[in-house]
C-alpha positions in Angstrom: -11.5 0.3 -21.2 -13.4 2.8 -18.4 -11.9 2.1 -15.4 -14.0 4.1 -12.1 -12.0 6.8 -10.7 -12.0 4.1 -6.9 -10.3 1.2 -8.4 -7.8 3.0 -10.5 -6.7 4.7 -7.1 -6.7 1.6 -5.4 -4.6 -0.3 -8.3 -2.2 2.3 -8.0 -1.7 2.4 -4.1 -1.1 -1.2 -4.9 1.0 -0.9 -6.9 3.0 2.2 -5.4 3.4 -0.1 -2.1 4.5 -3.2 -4.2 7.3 -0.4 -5.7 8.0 0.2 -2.0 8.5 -2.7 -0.6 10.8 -3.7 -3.5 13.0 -0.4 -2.2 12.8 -1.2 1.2 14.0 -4.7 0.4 16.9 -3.3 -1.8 17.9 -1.2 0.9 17.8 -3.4 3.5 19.2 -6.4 1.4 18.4 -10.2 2.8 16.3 -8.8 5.8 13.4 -8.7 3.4 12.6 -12.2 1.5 10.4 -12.5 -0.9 9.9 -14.2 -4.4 7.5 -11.9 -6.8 4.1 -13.8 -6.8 4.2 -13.9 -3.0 4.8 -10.1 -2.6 2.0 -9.6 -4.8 -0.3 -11.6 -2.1 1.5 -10.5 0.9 0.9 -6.8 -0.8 -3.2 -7.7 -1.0 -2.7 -9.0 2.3 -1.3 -5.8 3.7 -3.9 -3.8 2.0 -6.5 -5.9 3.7 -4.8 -5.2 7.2 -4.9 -1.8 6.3 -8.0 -1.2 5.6 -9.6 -3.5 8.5 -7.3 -3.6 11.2 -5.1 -0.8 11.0 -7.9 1.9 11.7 -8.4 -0.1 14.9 -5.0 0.3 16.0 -4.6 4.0 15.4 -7.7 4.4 17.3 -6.6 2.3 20.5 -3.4 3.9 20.3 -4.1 7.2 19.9 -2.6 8.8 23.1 0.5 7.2 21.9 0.3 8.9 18.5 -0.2 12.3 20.1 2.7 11.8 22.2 5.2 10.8 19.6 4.1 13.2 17.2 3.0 10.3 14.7 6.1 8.5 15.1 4.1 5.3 16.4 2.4 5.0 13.1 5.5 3.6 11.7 5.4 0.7 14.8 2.0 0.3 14.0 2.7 -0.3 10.1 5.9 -2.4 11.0 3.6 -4.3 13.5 1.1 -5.0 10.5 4.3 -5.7 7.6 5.0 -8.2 11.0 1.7 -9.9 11.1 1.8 -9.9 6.9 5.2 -11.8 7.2 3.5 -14.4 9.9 0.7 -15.4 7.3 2.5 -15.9 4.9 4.0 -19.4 4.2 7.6 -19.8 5.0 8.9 -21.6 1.7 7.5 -22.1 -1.6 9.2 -23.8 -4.6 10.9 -20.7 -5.5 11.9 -19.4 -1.7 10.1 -17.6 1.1 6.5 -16.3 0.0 7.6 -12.9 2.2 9.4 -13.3 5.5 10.3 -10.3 7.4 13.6 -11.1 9.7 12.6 -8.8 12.8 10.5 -6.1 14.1 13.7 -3.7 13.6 13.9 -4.9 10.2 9.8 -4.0 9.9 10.0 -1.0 11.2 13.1 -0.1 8.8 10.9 -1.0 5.8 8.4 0.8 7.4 9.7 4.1 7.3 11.1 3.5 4.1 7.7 2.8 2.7 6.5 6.0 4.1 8.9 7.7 2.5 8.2 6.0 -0.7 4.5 6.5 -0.8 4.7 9.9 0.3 7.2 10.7 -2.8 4.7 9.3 -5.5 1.6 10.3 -4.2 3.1 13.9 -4.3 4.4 12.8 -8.1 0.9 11.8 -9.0 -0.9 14.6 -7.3 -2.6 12.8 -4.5 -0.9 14.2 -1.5 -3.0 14.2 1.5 -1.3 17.5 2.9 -2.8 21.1 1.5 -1.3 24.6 3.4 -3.1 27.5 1.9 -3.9 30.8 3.2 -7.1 32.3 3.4 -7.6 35.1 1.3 -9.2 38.4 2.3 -12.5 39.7 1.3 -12.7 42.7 -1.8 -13.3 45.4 0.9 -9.6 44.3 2.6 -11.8 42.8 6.0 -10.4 39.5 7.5 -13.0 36.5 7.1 -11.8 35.6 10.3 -11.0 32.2 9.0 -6.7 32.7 9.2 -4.8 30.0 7.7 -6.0 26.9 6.6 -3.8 23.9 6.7 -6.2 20.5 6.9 -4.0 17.5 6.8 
């Protein structure tokens, strides 16, 4: 089976952030309810978020970004793992679909999925953050380009 290069990137960013929340929710033991089919949906959910809402966000919050030196990004992703849990139904056959106990616990998870993601992408080769260092040209002249470090 061919799958295109986009949707086998996308399945496993799913699937790395299903893997996360399951660590966060070990971690931070009964803060973080779920039963399995509705962290799959609350996982599609959160993607969704991501993708529509969350650039939103980092855009109106910018200023607050620069000033924390990123650190808001994990109140914005604990505000959407938040808004995830409030969609959600409260109780299925089986238990809470997903239900996130506060924003302390969200931002918790958060961090924890941060760290997650940010340890598998590296595994797989898909880290977002390149430092290299320009070289110089044959006759031993700066390019004047210096160090390049795009992140």
């Amino acid at each position: 089976m061919n799958v295109p290069e986009g949707m086998k990137q996308f399945l496993q960013s799913w699937l790395i952030n299903v893997l996360a929340v399951l660590i966060a929710a070990t971690i931070l033991g009964d803060s973080i309810r779920f039963n399995f089919s509705g962290l799959l949906i609350a996982m599609v959910l959160l993607g969704m978020l991501n993708g529509m809402v969350r650039p939103l966000l980092l855009v109106l919050s910018f200023p607050l970004v620069v000033l924390t030196l990123g650190l808001f990004i994990v109140v914005i992703n604990a505000f959407l793992l938040m808004v995830v849990s409030w969609l959600m139904p409260d109780t299925t056959a089986s238990g809470p679909a997903f239900h996130v106990t506060s924003f302390w616990t969200a931002c918790k998870a958060a961090l924890i999925m941060a760290l997650v993601n940010m340890f598998f992408h590296t595994l797989l080769g898909r880290s977002r953050i390149v430092v290299r260092r320009a070289g110089r040209s044959a006759d031993g002249d700066d390019d004047g380009r210096g160090p390049a470090i795009p992140i």
